[in-house]
N, C-alpha and C positions, 0 to 999 in steps of 0.2 A: 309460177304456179305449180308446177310439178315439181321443184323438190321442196316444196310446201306439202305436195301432195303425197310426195314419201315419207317425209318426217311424219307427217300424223298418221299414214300407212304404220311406220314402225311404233308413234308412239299405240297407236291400239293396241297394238301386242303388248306391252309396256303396262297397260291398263287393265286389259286381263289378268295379268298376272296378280296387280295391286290389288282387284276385286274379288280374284278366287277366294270362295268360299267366307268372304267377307259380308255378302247382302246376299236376301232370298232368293233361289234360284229364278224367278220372276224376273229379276232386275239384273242379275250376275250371270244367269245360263243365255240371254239371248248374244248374239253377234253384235260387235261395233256395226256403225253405217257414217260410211264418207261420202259427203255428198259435194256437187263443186254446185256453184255459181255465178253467174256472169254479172248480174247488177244488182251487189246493194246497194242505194245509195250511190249510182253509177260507179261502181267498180267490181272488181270479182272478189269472191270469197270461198272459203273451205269448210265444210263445220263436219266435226266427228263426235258421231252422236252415241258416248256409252260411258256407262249402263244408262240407259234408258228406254221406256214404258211411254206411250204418249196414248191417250184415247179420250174420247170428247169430255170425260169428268176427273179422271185422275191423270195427273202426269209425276213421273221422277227421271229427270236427263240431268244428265252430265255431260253438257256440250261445249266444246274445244273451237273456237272460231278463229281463222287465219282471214283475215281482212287486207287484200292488198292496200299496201300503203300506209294502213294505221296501225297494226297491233293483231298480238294473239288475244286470247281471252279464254277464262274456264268458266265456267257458269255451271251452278245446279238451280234446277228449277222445278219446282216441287206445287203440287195442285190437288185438290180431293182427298181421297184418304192416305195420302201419301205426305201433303204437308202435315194434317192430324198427325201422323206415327213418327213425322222425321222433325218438322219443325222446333217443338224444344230441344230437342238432341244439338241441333244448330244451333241454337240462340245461347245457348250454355258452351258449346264451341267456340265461339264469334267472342264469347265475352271471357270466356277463359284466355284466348288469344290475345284479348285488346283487341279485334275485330282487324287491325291495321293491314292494313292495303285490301279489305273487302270493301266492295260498293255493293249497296244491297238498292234493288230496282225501286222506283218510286212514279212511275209511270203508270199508268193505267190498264196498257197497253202490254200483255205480258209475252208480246213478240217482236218488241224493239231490242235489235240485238247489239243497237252503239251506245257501247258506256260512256256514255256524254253525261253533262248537266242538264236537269229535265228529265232524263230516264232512269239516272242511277245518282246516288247521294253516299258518300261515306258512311260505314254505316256508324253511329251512334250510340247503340243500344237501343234503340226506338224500333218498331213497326208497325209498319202503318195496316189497319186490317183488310183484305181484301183477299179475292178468291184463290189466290194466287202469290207462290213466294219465291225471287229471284236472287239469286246475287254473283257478283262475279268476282273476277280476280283478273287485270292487265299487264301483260307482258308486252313492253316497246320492242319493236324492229329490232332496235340497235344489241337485243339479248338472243339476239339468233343463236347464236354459239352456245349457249346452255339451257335455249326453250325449251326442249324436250325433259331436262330434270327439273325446270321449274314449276312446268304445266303438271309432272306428274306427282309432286312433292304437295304442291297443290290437291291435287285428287286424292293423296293420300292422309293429306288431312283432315278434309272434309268426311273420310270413309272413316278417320280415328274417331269424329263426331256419332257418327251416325250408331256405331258400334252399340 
């Protein structure tokens, strides 16, 4: 867990950088937040929470989850007037990409944070409507050795969408 906990130490810096002056200082001027925990799902985990805004109507996060045992994960997850302003920027993203290797949430629940079946689906082209828009991106264990350029190659294309 700790040098889990350094890598995403160093990837935050990583992430600032990608973000300067790319989103509104709303979303770009606040501080990353590492946070640990001990049971998801009985196991510990890491999540690095930036750029992101959470509050009871809008959310936009960019959260980075280290999951012992299973997988990193990038996830933006977008809520209130934040999915309004971002979400077609994404779905023109997602589809200019081929969407490949995105899972977009399909859960109800838009705080299940294991991309399993049941809470996240290939995305498609499809969305399903609801208050709330997830999607992620998994990276296995066995990519330890270049997690940090993938999770951030990742953020910085989702940041090329948003643009």
């Amino acid at each position: 867990m700790d040098k889990a906990g350094l890598l995403l130490g160093a990837l935050a810096v990583r992430y600032q950088e990608a973000v300067s002056d790319r989103l509104p200082p709303e979303l770009g001027g606040r501080f990353p937040k590492l946070s640990r925990g001990e049971n998801y799902r009985g196991l510990p985990y890491l999540i690095l929470d930036y750029p992101a805004v959470f509050d009871r109507v809008d959310v936009f996060a960019v959260r980075t989850l280290f999951w012992w045992g299973h997988y990193f994960s990038l996830t933006l997850h977008l809520k209130g007037h934040y999915k309004d302003r971002y979400l077609p920027k994404v779905l023109l993203g997602l589809a200019s990409a081929g969407g490949t290797g995105w899972q977009v949430a399909v859960s109800e629940d838009e705080w299940v944070h294991a991309v399993e079946p049941g809470a996240y689906a290939a995305w498609n082209g499809d969305v399903t409507e609801r208050s709330f828009f997830k999607m992620a991106w998994v990276i296995p264990l066995d990519r330890w050795d270049n997690v940090s350029d993938l999770l951030e190659e990742r953020l910085r294309e989702v940041l090329r969408w948003l643009a």
